[in-house]
C-alpha positions in Angstrom: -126.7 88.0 2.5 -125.8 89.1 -1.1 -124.0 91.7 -2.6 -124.1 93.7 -5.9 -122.0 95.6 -7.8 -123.2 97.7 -10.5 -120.3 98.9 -13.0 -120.4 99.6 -17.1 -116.6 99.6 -16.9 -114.3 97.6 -15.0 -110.9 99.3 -15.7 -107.1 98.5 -14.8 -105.0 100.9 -12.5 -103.8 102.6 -15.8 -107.4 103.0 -16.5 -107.6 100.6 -19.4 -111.2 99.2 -19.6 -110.9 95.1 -19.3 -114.5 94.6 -19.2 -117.3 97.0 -20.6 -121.2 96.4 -20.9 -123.6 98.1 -22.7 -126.4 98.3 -19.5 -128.4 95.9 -21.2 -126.0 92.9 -20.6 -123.5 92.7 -23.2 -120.3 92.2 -22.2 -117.3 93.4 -24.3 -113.9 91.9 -23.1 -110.1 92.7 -23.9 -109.0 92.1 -27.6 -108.4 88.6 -27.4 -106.9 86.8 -30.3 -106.4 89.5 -32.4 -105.3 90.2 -34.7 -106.7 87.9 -36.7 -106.6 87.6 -40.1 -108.0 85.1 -42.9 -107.3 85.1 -46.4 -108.1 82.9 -49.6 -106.9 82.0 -52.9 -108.8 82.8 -56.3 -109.2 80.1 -58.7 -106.0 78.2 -60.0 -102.1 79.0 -59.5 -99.8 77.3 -62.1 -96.8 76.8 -61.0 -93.6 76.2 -62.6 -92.5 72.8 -61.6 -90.1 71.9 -58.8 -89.8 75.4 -58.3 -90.6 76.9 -54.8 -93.3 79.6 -54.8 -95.0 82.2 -52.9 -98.7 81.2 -53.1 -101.3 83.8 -53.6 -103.9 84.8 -51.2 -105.5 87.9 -52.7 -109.2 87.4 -51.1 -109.5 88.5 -47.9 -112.2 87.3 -45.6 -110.9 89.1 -42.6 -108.3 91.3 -41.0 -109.0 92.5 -37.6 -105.9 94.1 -37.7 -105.1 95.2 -41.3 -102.0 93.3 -40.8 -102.8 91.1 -43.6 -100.9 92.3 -47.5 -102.9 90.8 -50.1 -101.3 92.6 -52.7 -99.6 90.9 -56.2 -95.9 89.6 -54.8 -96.8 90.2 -51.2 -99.5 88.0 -49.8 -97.4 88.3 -45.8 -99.3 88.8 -42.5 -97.4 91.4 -40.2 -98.7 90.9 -36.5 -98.1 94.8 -35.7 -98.7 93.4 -32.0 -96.0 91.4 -30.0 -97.0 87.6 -28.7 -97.4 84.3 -29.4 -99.4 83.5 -32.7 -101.3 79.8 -33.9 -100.8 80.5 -37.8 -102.4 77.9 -40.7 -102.5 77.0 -44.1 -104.2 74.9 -46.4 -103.2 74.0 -50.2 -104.3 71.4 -52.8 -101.9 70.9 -55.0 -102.1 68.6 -58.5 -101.2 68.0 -61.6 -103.2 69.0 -65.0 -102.7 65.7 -65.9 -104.0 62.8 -63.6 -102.3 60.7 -61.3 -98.6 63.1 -62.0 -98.0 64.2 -58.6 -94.8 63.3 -57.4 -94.0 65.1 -54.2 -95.6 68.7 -53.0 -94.2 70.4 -50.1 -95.8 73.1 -48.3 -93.8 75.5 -46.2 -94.1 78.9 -43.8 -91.4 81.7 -44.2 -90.7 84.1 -40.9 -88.7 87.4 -42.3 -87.8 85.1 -45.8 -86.2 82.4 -44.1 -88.0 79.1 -44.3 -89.5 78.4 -40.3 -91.5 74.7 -41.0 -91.8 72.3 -43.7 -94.0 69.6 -44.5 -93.2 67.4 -47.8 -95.5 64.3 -48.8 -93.1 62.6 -51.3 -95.2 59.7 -53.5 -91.3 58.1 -54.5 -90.2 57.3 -51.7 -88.2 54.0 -52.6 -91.0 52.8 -54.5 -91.3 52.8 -57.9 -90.5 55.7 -60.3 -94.0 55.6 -61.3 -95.6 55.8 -57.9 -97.7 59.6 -58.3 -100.7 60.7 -56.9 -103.6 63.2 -59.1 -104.0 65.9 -55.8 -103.0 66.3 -52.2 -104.0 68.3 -49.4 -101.8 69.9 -47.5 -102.6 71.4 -44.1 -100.4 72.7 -41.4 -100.5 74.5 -38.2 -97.7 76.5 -36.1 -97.3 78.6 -33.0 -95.0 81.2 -33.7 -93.4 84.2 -31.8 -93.5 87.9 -33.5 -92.2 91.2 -32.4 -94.9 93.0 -33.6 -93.1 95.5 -35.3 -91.3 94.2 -38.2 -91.9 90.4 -38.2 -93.9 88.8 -41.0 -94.8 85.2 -42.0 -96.0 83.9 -45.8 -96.2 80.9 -46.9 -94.6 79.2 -50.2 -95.2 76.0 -52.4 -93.2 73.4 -53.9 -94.4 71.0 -56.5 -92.6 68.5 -59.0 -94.9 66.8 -60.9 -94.0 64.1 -64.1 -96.3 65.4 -66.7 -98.9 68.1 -66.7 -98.6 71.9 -65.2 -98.0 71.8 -61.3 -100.7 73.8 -59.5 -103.0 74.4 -56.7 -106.7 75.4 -56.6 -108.6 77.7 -54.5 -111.9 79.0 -54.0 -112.6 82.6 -53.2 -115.9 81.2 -51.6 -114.4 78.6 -49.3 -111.5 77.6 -47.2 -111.7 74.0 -47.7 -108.7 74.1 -50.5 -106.6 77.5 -50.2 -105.9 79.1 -47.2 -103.9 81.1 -45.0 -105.0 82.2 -41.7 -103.7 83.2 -38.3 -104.3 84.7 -34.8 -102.3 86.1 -31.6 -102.8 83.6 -28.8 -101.1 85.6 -25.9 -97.6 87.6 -25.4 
């Protein structure tokens, strides 16, 4: 013997709907991960150099939540929901001038104080000479928010020997310059 139950709403005691479909079998859960936000760079950022940074993502791609400031001197995701978040960036940073790249340290702020670091140093008791022309850096970090008034960004460090210090981005892609994020649970 079987059973059925036919519902378009399965709702909790506070009468929240958990689980909704639309009668013709599409099912439409909580908002899980979310919000969620992913936002690009545009082009090249010079940088002044070995001098941290703010790096500029002015391009969203999307912001479930609006949470995401893209706006000049900004650039800071704001959860506006409580939990647990997986937050990630990517950079390429260089030199104008090949093979200058001496160390290039990426780095996530919570409320303006430095959270996580990650520094790829090309001098480390080798020669003075030893550089590299670009580097990729990517990182990833679960992090708690309030919700209310917590916010995350993500800055750049560069020293190079010669040439302009920068990073590149794409307003197309991810691949280069990125900074994304999502709420995992509370």
């Amino acid at each position: 013997m079987s059973s059925i139950l036919k519902v378009n709403t399965l709702q909790d005691a506070g009468g929240n709907a958990i689980l909704t479909s639309d009668g013709s079998g599409n099912l439409t859960t909580q908002k899980t991960n979310y919000p969620a936000f992913s936002a690009l760079g545009n082009g090249q950022q010079n940088l002044s150099d070995a001098t941290e940074t703010l790096v500029e993502f002015p391009n969203e791609q999307f912001d479930t939540g609006n949470c995401f400031d893209n706006t000049a001197g900004n650039y800071k995701f704001t959860p506006n929901v409580a939990g647990k978040y997986f937050l990630y960036f990517t950079l390429d940073a260089f030199s104008t001038t090949d093979d200058k790249l001496i160390k290039a340290s990426g780095r996530l702020y919570k409320n303006g104080t430095r959270i996580n670091t990650n520094i790829y140093n090309f001098n480390q008791g080798g020669s003075s000479g030893d550089t590299a022309h670009s580097l990729p850096i990517t990182q990833s970090f679960m992090v708690e928010a309030n919700g209310s008034s917590d916010y995350f960004q993500v800055k750049i460090f560069v020293d190079v020997s010669s040439g302009t210090p920068a990073i590149v981005g794409n307003t197309s892609t991810s691949q280069n310059l990125n900074f994304a994020g999502y709420r995992i649970g509370s």
